[in-house]
N, C-alpha and C positions, 0 to 999 in steps of 0.2 A: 743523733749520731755524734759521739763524742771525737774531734780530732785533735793528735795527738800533737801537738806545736812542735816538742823535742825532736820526734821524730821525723816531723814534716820538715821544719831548719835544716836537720843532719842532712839530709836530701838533696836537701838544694846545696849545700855546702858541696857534699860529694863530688855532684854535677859540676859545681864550680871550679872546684881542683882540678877535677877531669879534662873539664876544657883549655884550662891551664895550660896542664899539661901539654894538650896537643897541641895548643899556639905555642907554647916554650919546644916544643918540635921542629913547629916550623920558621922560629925562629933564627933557630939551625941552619937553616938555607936558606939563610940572608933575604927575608922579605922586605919590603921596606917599612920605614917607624909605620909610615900613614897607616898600610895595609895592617899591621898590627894593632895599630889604636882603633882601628876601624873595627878589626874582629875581638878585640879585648872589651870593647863598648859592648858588643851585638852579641857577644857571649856568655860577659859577666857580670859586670858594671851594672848591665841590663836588669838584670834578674836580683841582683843586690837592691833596687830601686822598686822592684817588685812587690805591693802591697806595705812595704816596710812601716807604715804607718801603727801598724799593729805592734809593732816593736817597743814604743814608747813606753818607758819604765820598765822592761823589763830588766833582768839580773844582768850587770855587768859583765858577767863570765860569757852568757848567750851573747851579745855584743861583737865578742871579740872573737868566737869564732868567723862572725862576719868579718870583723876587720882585720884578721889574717887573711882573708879570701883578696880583699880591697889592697893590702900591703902586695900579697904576691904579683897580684895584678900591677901593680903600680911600679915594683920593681924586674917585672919581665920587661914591660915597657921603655921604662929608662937603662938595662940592663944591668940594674945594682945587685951588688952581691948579696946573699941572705942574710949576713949582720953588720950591712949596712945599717944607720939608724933612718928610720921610714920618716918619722915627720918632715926632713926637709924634702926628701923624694915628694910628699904629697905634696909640700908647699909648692916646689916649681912645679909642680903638674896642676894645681890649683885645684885640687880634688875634694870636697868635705868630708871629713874621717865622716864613719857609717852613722855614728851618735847625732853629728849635727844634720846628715842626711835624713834622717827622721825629723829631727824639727822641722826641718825644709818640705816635708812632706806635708805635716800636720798644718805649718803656716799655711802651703800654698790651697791646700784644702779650703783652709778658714776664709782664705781673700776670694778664693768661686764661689765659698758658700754667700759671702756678703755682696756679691756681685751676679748674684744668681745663676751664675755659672756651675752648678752641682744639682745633683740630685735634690728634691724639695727635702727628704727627709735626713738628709744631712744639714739644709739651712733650719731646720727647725728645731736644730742640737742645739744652736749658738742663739743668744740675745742680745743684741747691742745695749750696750750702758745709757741707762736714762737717767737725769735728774732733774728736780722744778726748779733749780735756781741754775740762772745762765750764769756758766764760770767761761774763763781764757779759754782752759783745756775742751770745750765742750766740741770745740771745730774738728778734735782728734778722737776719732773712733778708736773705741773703747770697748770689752764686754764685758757683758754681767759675771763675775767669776759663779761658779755654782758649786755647793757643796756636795760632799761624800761620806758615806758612812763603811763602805769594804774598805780597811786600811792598805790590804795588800793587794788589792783590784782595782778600784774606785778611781784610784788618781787618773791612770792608766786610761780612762774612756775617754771618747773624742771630746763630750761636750763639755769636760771638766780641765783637760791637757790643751784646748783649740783656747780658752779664752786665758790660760796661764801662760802660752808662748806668746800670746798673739799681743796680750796687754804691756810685756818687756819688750818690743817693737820701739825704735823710736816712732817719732809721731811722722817724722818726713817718708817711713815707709808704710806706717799703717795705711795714709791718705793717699795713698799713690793709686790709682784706679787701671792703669795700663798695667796688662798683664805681664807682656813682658821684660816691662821697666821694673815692676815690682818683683819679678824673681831676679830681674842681674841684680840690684839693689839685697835683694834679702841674703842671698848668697855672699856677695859680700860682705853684707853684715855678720853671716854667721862664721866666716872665714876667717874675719879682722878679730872677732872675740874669740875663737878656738886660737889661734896662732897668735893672739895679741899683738898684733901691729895695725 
């Protein structure tokens, strides 16, 4: 059974406006922020974070249907107007535009798969970096990069995309073995280099 990604996206996207919409309703009769951020999470956000790993390389243009989805959200929230410019709205909201939320996925994947926290046949996608001669760098976990022959596929799979984010890590978050020391950490990280500060 073949499914159809485009059409599957447009879907959820739909849904996503939809929802929108009805929280941009109720915001109408003065809810308060909390209750809104509460039902903007549990409605949207949510679903935006939804398997998103699969998303990795794909085309730009699919992207940004998402992060219209993330923008409106993020300005019902804050109540900015529609040509308001969004990036500082996500900055104070601390949000990761959709793109870095995919890395965030695929790293966090990486760090349960090395911590045996995943399914076995997701640790058995990645191999840790070995060599015979002891270097400085050898304390900092590393993987094997793996090559690709489908130009427009290939990159795109876990076990080839998992050791290309995960090896531009600095070394102070690769080695970080607490779970959720290494997501407030990675998130930052990814937040500091999308917004450069």
């Amino acid at each position: 059974m073949q499914i159809n990604k485009g059409t599957t996206n447009n879907k959820i996207i739909m849904q996503e406006l939809h929802a929108l919409s009805w929280l941009s309703a109720l915001h109408n009769y003065h809810i308060t922020l909390t209750y809104l951020e509460d039902d903007v999470h549990a409605f949207v956000t949510s679903k935006l974070e939804h398997c998103n790993s699969l998303l990795y390389g794909v085309p730009k243009y699919a992207i940004q249907k998402l992060q219209s989805v993330q923008n409106a959200a993020a300005r019902l929230i804050t109540s900015s107007r529609k040509f308001d410019r969004i990036t500082p709205v996500l900055f104070d909201l601390h949000w990761l535009p959709i793109s870095e939320r995919i890395k965030f996925k695929i790293i966090l994947l990486t760090h349960k798969a090395l911590h045996q926290q995943s399914p076995v046949y997701i640790q058995d996608l990645i191999r840790r970096y070995s060599t015979s001669r002891t270097l400085r760098s050898s304390s900092t976990l590393r993987l094997t990069p793996v090559s690709f022959n489908l130009k427009s596929y290939g990159y795109r799979a876990f076990a080839v995309s998992a050791p290309e984010l995960w090896n531009k890590l600095p070394d102070d978050i690769r080695s970080c073995d607490n779970l959720n020391i290494f997501k407030r950490k990675l998130k930052t990280h990814l937040f500091k280099n999308y917004f450069n500060v």
